[in-house]
TORBA-749681 format. One record per residue: x, y, z of N, C-alpha, C in turn. Coordinates in steps of 0.1 Angstrom, whole numbers, plus 5000, padded with zeros to 4 digits. Atoms other than C-alpha are relative to their C-alpha. Layout:
// residues N
XYZXYZXYZ
...
//
This chain:
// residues 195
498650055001647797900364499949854994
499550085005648797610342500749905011
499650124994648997250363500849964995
498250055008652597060359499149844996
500650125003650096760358498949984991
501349995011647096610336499049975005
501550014995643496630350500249814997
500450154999643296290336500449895007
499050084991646096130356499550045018
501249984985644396270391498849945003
502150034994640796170383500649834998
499550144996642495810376500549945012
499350064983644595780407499250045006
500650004989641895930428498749905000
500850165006638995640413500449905002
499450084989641595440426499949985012
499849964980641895570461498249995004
501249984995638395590463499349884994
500450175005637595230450500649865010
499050124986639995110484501149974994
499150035006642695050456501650095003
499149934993646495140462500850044981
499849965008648595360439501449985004
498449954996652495450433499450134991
499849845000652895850430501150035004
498749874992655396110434499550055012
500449934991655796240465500450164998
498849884997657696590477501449955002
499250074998659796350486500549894987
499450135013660795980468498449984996
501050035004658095850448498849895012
500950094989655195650473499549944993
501250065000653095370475498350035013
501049984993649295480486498949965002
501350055004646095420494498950105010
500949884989643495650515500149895010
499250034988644595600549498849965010
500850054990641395500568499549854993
500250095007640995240544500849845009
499150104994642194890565500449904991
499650075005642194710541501150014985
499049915013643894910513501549995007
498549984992646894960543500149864998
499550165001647094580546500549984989
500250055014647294510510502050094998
498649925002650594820509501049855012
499250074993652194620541500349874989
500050115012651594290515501550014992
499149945013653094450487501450015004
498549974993656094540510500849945007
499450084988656694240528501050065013
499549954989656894460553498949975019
501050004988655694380593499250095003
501049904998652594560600500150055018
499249914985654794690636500550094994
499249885009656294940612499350104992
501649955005653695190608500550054987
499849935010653795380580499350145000
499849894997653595740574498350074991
501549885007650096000559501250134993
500349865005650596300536498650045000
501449944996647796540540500450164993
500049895004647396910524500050125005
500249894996646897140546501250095002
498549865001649497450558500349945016
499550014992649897300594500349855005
500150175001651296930602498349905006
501250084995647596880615499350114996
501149885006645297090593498549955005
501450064995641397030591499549915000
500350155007641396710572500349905011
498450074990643896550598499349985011
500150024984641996680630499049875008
500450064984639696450644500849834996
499150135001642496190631501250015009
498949964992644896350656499150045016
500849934986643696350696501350045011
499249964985645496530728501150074992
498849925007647996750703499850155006
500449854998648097100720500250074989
499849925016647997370690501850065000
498249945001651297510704500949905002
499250055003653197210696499949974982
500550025015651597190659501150094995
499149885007654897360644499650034987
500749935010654297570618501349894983
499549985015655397470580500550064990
499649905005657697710570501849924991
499150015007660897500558499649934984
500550065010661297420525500749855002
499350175000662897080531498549955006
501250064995659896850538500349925014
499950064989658996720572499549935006
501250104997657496430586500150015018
499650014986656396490626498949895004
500550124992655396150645499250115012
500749914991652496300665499649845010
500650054993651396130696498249934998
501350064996647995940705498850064989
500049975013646695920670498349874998
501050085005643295820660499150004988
501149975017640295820628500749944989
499750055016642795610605499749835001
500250165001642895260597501450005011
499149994986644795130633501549924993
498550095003647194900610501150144996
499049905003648895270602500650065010
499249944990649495350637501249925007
498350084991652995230660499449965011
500650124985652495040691500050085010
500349924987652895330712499250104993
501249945006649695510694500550094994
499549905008651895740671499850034985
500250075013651695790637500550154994
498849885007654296030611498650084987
500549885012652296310591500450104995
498449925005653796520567499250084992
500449875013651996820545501150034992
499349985012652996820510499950114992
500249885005653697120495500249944981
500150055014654296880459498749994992
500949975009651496990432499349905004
500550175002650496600422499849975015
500250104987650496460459499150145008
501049924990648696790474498550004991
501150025008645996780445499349855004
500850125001645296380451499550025018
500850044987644796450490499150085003
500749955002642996750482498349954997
500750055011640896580458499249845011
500950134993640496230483499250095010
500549904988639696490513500149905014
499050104986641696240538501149984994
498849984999645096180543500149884992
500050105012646595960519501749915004
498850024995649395680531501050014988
498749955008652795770519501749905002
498750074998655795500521500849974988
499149985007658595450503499749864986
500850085009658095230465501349914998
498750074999660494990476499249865009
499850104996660594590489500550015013
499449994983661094620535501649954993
498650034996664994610536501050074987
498950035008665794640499500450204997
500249815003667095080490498950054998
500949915003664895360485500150004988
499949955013663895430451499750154996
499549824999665095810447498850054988
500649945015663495790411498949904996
500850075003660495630392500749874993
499550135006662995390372501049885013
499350134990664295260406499649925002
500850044997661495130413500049844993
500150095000661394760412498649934990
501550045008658794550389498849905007
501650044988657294370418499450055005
501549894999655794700431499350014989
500949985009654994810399498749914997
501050115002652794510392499449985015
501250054986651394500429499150075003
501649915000649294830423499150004995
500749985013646694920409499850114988
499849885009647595280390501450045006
499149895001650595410383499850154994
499949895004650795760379500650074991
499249945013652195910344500850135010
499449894999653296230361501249995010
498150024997657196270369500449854997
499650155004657595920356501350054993
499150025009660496050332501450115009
498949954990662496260362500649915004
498950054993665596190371500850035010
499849934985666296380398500249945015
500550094986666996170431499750085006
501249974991664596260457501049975013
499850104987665596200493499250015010
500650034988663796100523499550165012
500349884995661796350543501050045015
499949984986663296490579498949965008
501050064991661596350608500250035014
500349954985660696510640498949975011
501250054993658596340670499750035008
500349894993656596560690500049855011
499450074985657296440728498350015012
501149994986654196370754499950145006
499949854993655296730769500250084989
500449915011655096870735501950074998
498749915000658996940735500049894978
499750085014660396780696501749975003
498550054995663596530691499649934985
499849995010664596550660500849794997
499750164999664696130645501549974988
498850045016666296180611500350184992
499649875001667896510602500150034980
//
């Protein structure tokens, strides 16, 4: 089967990720700023870029078929398997899992949590495939100022604060919106954050 993307645009953005360096990509969602997620210093550098407080964690995509596949697991501790909901909507979903460890610590929240989200989008399941760790995923936007739905929203002081942009969906127009967000509960019940 014929990729929507170009080999060449992957092996670049992952040379990237794998050099500590941060990217902007399409997500499933709005387009992201990334960087491989155990990386501390690569997350520092996104918060930078974002002049955003490093109390506001920020979120992982990852590839697998369950919000905590194999890539994920020993980045995820104390998750029973029967709260690991399954991945069956098509709307994308980000679930804040409890007591969260193996990434870089500036990505986790102050009560040890941290949002993971399996991408079912070509481009962003190929680059985390391809890193073989979770890849951070936040919005390619300035803390406070709108989301950028599309790649022309996108502001010229991210652009210039990465190090690769991504050719692929650069010329969509399509607004994108923000994933749903559900945060599994200590007792493993879910409470749904953002619908």
């Amino acid at each position: 089967m014929e990729k929507p993307y170009s080999e060449t645009d992957l092996d670049a953005a992952l040379r990237v990720l794998r050099a500590g360096g941060i990217i902007l990509y399409p997500t499933d969602t709005v387009w992201g700023i990334g960087c491989d997620a155990t990386n501390s210093a690569a997350v520092r550098r996104i918060y930078a870029l974002k002049r955003r407080s490093d109390s506001k964690s920020m979120l992982v995509l990852t590839a697998g078929v369950t919000p905590v596949p194999a890539t994920v697991q020993p980045a995820v501790a104390a998750v029973p398997a029967a709260v690991q909901p399954i991945v069956s909507d098509e709307r994308p979903t980000t679930y804040i899992y409890p007591h969260v460890t193996g990434v870089a610590p500036e990505l986790i929240a102050e009560d040890g949590s941290l949002g993971i989200r399996v991408t079912k989008e070509a481009f962003s399941k190929a680059l985390c495939d391809g890193l073989g760790k979770p890849i951070v995923s936040t919005s390619a936007n300035i803390s406070g100022e709108p989301t950028a739905k599309n790649f022309s929203q996108i502001s010229e002081a991210i652009r210039q604060g990465v190090d690769y942009i991504c050719e692929y969906r650069r010329e969509d127009e399509e607004e994108k919106m923000p994933s749903r967000i559900v945060k599994i509960m200590e007792d493993g019940s879910e409470v749904v954050i953002r619908e």
